[in-house]
N, C-alpha and C positions, 0 to 999 in steps of 0.2 A: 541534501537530497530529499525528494517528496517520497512516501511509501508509494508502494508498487513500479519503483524504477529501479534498472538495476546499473551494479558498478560493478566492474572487473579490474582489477591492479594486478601487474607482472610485476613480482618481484626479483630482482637481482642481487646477489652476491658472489664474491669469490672469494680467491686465498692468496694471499701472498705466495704463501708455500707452495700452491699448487695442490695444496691438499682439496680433498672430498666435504662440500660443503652439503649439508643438511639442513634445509629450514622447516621451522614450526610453524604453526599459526596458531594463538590464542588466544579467545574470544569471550567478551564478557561487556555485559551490559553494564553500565556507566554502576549505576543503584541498585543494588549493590556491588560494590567491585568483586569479583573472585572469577579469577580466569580457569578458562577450560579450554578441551578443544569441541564443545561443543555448543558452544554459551551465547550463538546467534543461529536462532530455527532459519534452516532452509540454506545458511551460508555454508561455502566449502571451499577447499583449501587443497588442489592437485601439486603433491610435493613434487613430479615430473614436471609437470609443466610451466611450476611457480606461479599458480595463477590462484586469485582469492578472487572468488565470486559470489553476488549475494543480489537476489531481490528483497527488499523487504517488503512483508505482507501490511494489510492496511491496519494491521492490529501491532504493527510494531515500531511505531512513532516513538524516537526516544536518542539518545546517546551510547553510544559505542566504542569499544574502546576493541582494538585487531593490535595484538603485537608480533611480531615476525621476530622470532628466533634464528639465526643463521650461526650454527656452529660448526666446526670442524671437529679431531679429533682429541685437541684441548681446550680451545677456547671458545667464546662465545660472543656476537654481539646482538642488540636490540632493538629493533624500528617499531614505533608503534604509529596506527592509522588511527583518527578520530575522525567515527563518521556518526553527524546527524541525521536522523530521520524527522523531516517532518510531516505533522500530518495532514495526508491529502483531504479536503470534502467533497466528500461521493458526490453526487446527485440524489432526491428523492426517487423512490419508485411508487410509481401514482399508476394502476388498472381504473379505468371506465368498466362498471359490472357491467356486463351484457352485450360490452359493445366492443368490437376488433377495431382498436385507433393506432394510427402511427401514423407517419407522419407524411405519408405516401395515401392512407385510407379518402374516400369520397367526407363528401359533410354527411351528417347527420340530419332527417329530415324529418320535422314536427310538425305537423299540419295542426291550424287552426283550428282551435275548437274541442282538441282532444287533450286528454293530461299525458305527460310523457315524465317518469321519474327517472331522473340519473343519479346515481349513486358512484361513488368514485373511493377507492380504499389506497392509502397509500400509507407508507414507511420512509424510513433512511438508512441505508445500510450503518452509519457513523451514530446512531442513536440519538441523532438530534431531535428536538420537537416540530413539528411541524403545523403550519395554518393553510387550508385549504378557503381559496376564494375562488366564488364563481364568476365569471361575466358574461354579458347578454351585451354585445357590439359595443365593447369598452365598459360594462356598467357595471360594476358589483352588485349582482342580485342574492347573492348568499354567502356566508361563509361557515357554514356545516359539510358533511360528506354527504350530503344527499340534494338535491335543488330539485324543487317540481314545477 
């Protein structure tokens, strides 16, 4: 599964005996293994409703490891879920200074003869590097965060 999607599993057990079954959830990131019940942020685990539910954030790309406990009032047994996270790539986020664009906005209008600078600041939420090219009707005329 990509981060920022989310999964819900219902868990079922019963008892032979008919006794009263109680399940756990514990959770724990692959590296290092030590389980808890609290060892995946934002996951949770309604022991009424037997439901394990988890988005994972974009900062948590990795292997996981969910074990359901189901015990009664001797015995006990073990299910465990292994979920992947893989990680998604945001998109950059790129501002024009000066100028309101999207992707509904009019053109931009430079009359001849005048200088008009655009400056353009942009990131990646995922900490990638980025390269900033300009073009003038298909052409690369720059590749700085500024074009005059």
């Amino acid at each position: 599964m990509q981060e920022n999607t989310p999964i819900e599993v219902q868990i079922q057990a019963s008892d032979p005996d008919s006794d009263t079954v109680n399940i756990e959830a514990l959770m724990s990131y692959r590296n290092p293994l030590s389980f808890s019940n609290v060892g995946l942020f934002g996951a949770v685990f309604d022991v009424v409703t037997r439901i394990f539910a988890w988005t994972p954030g974009f900062d948590q790309a990795g292997e996981y490891i969910v074990k359901f406990v189901a015990s009664d009032s001797s015995d006990s047994t073990t299910e465990t879920l292994d979920i992947t996270v893989i990680d998604l790539n945001r998109l950059p986020e790129a501002q024009l200074q000066g100028y309101d664009v999207t992707a509904s906005s009019p053109p931009i209008t430079v009359y001849a003869g005048r200088t008009q600078l655009f400056t353009i600041t942009a990131s990646d939420p995922d900490g990638d590097s980025l390269a900033i090219t300009w073009e003038l009707d298909g052409t690369v005329v720059s590749t700085s965060n500024s074009w005059t």
